[in-house]
C-alpha positions in Angstrom: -34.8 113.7 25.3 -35.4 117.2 25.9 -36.9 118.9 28.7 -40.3 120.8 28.7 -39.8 125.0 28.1 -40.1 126.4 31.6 -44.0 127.9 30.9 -45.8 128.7 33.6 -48.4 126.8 32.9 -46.4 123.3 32.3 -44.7 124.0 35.7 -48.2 124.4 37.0 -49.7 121.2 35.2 -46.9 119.1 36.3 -46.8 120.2 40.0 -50.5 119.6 39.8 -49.9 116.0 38.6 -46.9 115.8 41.4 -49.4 116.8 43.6 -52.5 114.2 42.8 -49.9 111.0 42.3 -49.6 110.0 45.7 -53.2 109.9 46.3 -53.6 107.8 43.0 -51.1 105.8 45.0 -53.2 105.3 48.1 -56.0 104.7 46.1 -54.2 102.3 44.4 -53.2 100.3 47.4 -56.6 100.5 49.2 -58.1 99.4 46.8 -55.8 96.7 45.3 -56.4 98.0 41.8 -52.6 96.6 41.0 -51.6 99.1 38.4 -47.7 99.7 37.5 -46.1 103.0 39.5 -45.5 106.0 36.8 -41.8 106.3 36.8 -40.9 109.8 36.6 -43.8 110.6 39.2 -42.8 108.2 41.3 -39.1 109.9 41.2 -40.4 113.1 41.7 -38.6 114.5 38.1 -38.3 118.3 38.4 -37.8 119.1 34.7 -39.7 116.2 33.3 -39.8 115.8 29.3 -42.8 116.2 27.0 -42.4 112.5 26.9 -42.8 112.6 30.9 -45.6 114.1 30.9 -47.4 112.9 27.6 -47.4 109.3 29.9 -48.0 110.7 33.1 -51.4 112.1 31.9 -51.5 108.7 30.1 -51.4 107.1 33.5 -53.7 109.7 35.1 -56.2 108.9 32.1 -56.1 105.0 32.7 -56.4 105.1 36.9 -59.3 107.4 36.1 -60.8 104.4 34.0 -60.0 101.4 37.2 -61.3 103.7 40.2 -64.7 103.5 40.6 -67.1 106.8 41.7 -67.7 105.0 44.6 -64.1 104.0 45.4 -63.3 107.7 45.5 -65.9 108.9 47.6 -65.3 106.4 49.8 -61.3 107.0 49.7 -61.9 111.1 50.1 -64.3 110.4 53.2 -62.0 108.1 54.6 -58.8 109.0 54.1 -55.7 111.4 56.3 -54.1 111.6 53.6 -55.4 114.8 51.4 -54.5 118.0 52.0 -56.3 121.5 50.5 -54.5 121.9 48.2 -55.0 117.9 47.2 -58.3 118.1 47.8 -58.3 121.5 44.8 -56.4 119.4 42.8 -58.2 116.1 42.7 -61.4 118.3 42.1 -59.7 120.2 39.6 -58.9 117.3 38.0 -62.6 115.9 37.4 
C-alpha cells in the first residue's frame, strides 16, 4: 500500500473528511442508524492511502444515503457538537 502524494489539495480533502467524521458519528448514534465505524477515520490516519480514502468517501457516500434531511436539520439545531469550521465543512459537503 502506498500513501497518497502530499498535494495540497488531498491533504485538504482528507482533513475535510477528518473533520466531518465525528459528526457522522454523532449522527450515527443519535440516531441509531447502526452503520460500521470507517477504520482509518476512526484512527485518525495522517498519510492515509488512495485506498483510505477511495472508502472513506465510500463511507461518506453511503451515511449520506441512511440520514435523512430531516435527521440533519434536526442534528445541526440540536447539537454542541459542531464547530465553524464543521459547520463549513458539512455545508461544503452538500
Amino acid at each position: 500500500m502506498s500513501t497518497l502524494p502530499e498535494s495540497d489539495e488531498s491533504a485538504a480533502e482528507w482533513q475535510e473528511l477528518l473533520l466531518l467524521y465525528p459528526l457522522y458519528c454523532a449522527l450515527d448514534r443519535e440516531f441509531v442508524i447502526e452503520f460500521p465505524r470507517c477504520s482509518d477515520l476512526e484512527g485518525g490516519v495522517e498519510a492515509p492511502t488512495q485506498e483510505s480514502v477511495e472508502q472513506a468517501q465510500q463511507w461518506f457516500a453511503d451515511m449520506d444515503q441512511r440520514i435523512q434531511v430531516h435527521q440533519l436539520r434536526q442534528f445541526l439545531q440540536t447539537t454542541t457538537l459542531t464547530s465553524e469550521n464543521g459547520l463549513r465543512a458539512m455545508l461544503q459537503h452538500y
